[in-house]
N, C-alpha and C positions, 0 to 999 in steps of 0.2 A: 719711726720711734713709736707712730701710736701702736703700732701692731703688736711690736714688742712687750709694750704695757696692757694689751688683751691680752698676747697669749700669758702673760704671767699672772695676769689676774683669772682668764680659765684656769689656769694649773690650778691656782689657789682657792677657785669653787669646788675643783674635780676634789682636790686634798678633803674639802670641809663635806664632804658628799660620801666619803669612803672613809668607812670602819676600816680601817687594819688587820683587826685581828675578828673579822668577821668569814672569810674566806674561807673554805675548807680545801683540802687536798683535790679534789677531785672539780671542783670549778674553775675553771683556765679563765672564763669571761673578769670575774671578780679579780684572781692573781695578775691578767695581764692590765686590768684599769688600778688597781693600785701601784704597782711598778708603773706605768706612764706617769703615773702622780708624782711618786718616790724623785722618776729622773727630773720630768719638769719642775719640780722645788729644788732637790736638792742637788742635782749635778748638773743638768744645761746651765745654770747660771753662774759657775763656774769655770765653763768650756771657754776659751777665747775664739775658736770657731765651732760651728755645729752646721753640718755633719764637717770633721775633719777632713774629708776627702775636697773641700769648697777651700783649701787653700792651699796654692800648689807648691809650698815648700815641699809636704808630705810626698809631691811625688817622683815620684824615681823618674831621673833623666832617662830619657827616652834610649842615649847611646850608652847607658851602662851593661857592661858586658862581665857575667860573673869571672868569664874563662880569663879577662885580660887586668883584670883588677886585685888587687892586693888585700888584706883585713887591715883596716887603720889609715885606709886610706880615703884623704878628701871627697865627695860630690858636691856639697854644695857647701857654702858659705853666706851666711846672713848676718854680717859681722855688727850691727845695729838695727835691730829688732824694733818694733812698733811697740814699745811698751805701754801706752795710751789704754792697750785694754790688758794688762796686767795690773795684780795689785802687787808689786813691789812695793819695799819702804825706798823712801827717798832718799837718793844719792847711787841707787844702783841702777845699774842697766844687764840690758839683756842680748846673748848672740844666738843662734843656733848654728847649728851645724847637721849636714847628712855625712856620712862616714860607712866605709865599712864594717860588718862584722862576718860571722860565720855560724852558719847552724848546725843541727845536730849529725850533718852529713859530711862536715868541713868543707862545704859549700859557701864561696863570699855573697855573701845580700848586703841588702843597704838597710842602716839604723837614724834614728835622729838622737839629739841630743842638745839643752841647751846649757849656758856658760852663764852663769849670774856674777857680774863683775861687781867688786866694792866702790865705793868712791875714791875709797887709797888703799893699797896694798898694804898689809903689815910686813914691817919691817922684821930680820930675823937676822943672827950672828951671819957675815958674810955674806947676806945677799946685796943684791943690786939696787939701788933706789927704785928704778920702775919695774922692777920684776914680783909677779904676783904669786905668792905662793897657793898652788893647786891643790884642793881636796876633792876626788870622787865621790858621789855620793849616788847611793845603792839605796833605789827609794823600796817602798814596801808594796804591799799588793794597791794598784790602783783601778784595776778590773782587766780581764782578759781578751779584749778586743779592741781592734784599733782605733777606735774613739778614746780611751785612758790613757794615752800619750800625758805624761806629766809636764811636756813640755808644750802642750797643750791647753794646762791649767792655768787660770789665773793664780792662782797661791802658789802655782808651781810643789803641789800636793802639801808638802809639807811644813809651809811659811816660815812658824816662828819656834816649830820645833827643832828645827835644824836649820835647813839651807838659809834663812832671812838671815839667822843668827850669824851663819860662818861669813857670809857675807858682810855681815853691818861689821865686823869684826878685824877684815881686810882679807880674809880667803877670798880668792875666786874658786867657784863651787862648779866644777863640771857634770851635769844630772845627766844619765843616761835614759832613754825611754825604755831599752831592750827590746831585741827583733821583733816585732810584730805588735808591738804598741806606737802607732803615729804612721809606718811603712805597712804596705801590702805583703805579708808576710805572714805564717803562722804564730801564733805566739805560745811558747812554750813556759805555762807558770812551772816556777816552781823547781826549775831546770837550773840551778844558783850556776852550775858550769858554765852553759850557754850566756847567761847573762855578765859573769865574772869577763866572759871574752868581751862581748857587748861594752864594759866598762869600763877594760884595760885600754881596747881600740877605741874607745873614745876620748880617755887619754890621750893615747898617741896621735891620734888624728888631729884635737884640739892643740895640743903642743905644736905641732907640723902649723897650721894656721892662723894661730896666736904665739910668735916667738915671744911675747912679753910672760908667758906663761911661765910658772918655774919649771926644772928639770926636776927635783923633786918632788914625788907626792905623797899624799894619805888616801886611803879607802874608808869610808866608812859609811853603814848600813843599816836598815832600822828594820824589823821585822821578815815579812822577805828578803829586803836589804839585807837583812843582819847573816842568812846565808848565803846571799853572793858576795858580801866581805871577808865572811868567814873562805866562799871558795876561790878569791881573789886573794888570800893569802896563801892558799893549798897552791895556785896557778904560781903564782911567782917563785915558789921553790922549785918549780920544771925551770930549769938554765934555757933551755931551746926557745923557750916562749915570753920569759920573764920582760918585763918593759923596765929598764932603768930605772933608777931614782928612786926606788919604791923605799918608804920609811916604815910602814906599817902600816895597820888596819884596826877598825873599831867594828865588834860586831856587836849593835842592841838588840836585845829581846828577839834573837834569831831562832830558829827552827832547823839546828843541822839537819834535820833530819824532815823531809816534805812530805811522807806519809805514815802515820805508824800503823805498821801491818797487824792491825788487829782487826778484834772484828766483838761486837758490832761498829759499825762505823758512825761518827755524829750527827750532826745536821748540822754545820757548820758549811756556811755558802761559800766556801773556800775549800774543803774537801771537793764540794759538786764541782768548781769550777776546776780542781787539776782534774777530776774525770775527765775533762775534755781535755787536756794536754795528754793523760797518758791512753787515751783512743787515739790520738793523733798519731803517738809516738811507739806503742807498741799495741795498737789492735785492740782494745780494751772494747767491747761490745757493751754500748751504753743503752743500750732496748734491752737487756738482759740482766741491769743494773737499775734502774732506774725505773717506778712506775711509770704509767702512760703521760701523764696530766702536770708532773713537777718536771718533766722531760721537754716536754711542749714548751712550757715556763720560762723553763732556762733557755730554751731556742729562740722565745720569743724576742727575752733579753739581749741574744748574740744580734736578731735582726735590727731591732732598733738601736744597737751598737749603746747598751747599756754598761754603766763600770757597775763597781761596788753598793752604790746604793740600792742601784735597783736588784741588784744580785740578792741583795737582802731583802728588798721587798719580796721579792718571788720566794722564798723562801723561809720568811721572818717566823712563821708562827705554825710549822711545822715539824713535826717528830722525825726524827731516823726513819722509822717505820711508816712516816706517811710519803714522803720522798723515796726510800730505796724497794726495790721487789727484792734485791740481795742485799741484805744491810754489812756481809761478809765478805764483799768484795774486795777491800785492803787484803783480803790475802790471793789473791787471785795473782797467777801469773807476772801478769802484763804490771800489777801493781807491786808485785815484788822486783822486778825488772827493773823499775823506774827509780823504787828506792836505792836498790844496791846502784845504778850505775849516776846518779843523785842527790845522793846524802854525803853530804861535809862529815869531815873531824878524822881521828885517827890518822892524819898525814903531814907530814910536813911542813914547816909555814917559811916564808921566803921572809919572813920579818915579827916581831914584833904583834902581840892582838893583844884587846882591851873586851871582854864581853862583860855588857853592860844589862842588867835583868831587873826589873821590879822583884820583889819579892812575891807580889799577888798579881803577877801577870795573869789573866782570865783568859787571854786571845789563844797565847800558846804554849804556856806553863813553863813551868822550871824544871822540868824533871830532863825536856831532850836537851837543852843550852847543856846543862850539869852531867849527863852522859856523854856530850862532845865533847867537855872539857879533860874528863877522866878520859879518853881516849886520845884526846892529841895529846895528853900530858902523857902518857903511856914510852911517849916519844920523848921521853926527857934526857937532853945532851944532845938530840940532834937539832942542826939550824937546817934553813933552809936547803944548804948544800949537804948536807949529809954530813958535813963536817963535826969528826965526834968531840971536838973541843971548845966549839959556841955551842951554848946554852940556848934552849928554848925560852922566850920568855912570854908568857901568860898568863894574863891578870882577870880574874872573874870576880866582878864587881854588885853584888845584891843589891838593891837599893829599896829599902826598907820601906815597906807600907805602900808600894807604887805600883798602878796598874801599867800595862801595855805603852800607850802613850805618855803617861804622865812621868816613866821612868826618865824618858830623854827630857824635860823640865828640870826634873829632881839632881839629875847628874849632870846638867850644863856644865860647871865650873869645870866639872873632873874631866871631861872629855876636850873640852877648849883648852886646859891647861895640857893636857897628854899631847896634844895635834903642837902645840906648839912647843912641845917639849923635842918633840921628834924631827920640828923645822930646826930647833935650836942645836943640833944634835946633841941630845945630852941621853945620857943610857937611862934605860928602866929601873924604875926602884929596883928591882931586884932581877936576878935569872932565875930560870927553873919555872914553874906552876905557882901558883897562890890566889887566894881566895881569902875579897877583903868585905865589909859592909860598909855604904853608905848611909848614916841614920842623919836625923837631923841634928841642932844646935841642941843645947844644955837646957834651953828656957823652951823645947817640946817634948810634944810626950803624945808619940804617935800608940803607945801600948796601952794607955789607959781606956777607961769603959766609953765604949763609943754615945754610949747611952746618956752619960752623965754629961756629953758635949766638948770634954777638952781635946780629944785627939781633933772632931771635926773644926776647934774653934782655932786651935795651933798650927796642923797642918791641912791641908788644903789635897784631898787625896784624888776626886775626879774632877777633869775637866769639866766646869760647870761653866764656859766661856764662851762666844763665839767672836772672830774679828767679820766687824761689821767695815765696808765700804761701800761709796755710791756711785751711781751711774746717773746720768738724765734722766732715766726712766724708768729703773727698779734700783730699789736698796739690795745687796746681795748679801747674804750670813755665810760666811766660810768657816765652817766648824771643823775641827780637827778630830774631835765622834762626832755621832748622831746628836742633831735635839734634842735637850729633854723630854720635848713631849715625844719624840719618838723614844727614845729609854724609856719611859713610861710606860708607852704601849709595847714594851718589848719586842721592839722591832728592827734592832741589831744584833751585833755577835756578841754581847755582854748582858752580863742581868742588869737592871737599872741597879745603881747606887741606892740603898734604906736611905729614905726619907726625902729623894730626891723630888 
């Protein structure tokens, strides 16, 4: 215990010792001691293990055998989880599970995945007093190496934006990690297919394990999430692969589309990190991309098994052009490759979708959700099956004044009413394509002069929050962004909020 309460109080000298935005591109010493900093504040105290490899759920039975094993099928079960070092709300619990899935080879690997149970199941037209009705959930970027396992989080990434809620509410929430986040594995961001598979066999694995689980489910996805929802509903319109039960799919503030082939490329530490997914996957030469020094960086980050934070720190307060030697690379080959065989929309859906968008989304705009939508709607009259007499149906839902995260706040009601509209079986407002707006009540007024103070005093537009919980020997801040004092120092993927 005391150790613990040094090394957090070093992290928290190193922090008070290091400028941010003092680093240039070309000093690796300066970029790799504030990334150590970044992780030891803001993501180790989050982790439930560090390193993840120190807890042997994560590790693959020794007699798994890819040749003799199925996709969806059981390896392990942890049917009562230690939740002691999670911060769940009370009254839930937690399972995991290892399970099959398949990579971009059709090759079976092993995935984890954990199960957040309610206290009580909500009840729904016809079902069973103890049967839990099942929602998938398609979490968003948590960083690209096997330490970012979500189900590795205390918050379970995404607490009260989503998973706490469907739970406190009587969903059982099935969270997939997707291959190579928690297992020995590579991890393909951004691949919404691979992961769509990743989430369907995690379904079906969890149902295999948990018969109290419903037959029925929902998909639904938040940012990256929100393209593997969108391609778990493309996946369910294949008959050969389709998993049962499926009611439909939510996809928020998704990205059909995982790279846009332009050029010049941004500095967004989420472009860098698919560059390492599409070297993986089709040969993308990243010494040929990337300067000397932001390359190093980012390797450093893979060694200390850094997620998101630190991915930001190594990158926070650099140009396109201090990061890339080719800042033109999105059109290269290997990165055109990735998108065509990658990018959601234009196909078929095997149910029902809801895409859910801020209107001032900053992470990853409105322009590709609203190209995906005019392209699967392109498809109007076809369902899933090809059948030319059900009606597609697709609801694109703006949600006025809201960034990235704060969308899924803004549109709770609509998305918990739609999930249980589709346990209740009752049809969609409407068939066909449409396109609606979420604004607020009658008594705001998110349009007026920001300046004069009513929008900020009515509605409530960044997260300005953090859920605080304790431990014996350090308080932990679980923010759902960055601090503000890191906002401040612009030392995320967003400009700070005026006046924050």
């Amino acid at each position: 215990m005391q150790s613990l309460l040094f090394l957090a109080s070093l992290a928290a000298a190193a922090y008070a010792q290091i400028n941010l935005t003092s680093c240039n591109a070309t000093d690796l010493a300066c970029i790799v001691n504030r990334t150590l900093a970044d992780q030891a504040l803001l993501e180790t105290p989050n982790y439930v293990t560090v390193p993840i490899e120190d807890d042997p759920f994560y590790s693959t039975p020794s007699n798994f055998s890819a040749q003799d094993a199925q996709p969806g099928q059981i390896l392990k079960i942890e049917a009562h989880s230690n939740i002691s070092s999670y911060a769940i709300p009370p009254g839930q619990s937690l399972s995991r599970i290892m399970y099959t899935s398949v990579d971009e080879k059709g090759s079976v690997v092993p995935a984890t995945a954990a199960i957040l149970w309610p206290f009580t199941p909500k009840p729904f037209n016809n079902s069973s007093p103890n049967t839990y009705p099942l929602v998938a959930w398609a979490h968003g970027t948590s960083g690209v190496f096997r330490q970012c396992a979500v189900s590795n989080m205390r918050n379970l990434q995404y607490d009260f934006r989503s998973v706490f809620t469907l739970a406190s509410v009587g969903y059982a929430v099935v969270i997939a990690d997707y291959v190579g986040l928690g297992t020995d594995q590579p991890f393909s961001y951004l691949a919404y297919k691979l992961h769509a598979n990743d989430v369907v066999y995690a379904v079906q694995a969890s149902q295999s394990a948990f018969p109290q689980l419903s037959a029925e489910w929902v998909s639904f996805g938040h940012s990256e999430g929100g393209g593997v929802a969108w391609a778990i509903g493309e996946r369910q319109a294949v008959a050969e692969i389709a998993l049962p039960g499926f009611l439909g799919t939510i996809a928020a503030a998704p990205p059909p589309f995982p790279i846009a082939n332009t050029a010049p490329v941004g500095h967004s530490v989420f472009v860098a990190f698919l560059s390492f997914t599409i070297a993986h996957l089709y040969g993308l030469n990243l010494t040929e991309i990337f300067n000397p020094v932001p390359l190093q960086a980012l390797q450093r980050v893979r060694d200390i098994s850094g997620c998101n934070d630190a991915g930001y720190a190594a990158l926070a307060t650099f140009s396109a052009d201090d990061i890339y030697a080719n800042t033109s690379w999105p059109l290269s080959q290997p990165a055109r490759d990735f998108a065509k065989d990658y990018s959601v929309s234009g196909r078929p859906l095997g149910g029902p979708m809801l895409i859910i968008q801020g209107e001032n989304d900053t992470v990853v705009g409105t322009a590709g959700a609203q190209a995906g939508f005019n392209a699967t709607c392109s498809l109007a009259g076809l369902n899933g099956s090809g059948n030319e007499t059900a009606a597609l149906s697709v609801e694109y839902v703006s949600v006025r004044g809201q960034d990235h995260n704060p969308s899924l706040y803004a549109s709770q009601r609509l998305w918990l009413q739609w999930i249980e509209d589709r346990f209740n079986g009752l049809p969609t407002a409407r068939s066909g394509c449409w396109r609606t707006e979420l604004g607020p009540g009658s008594n705001t007024n998110v349009d007026s002069d920001s300046q004069g103070g009513n929008a900020a005093a009515q509605v409530q537009l960044p997260e300005r929050f953090v859920v605080q919980y304790s431990r014996p020997w350090v308080t932990i801040f679980s923010s759902t962004f960055l601090p503000l004092r890191l906002q401040a120092e612009n030392s995320g993927f967003v400009d700070p909020p005026s006046g924050a």
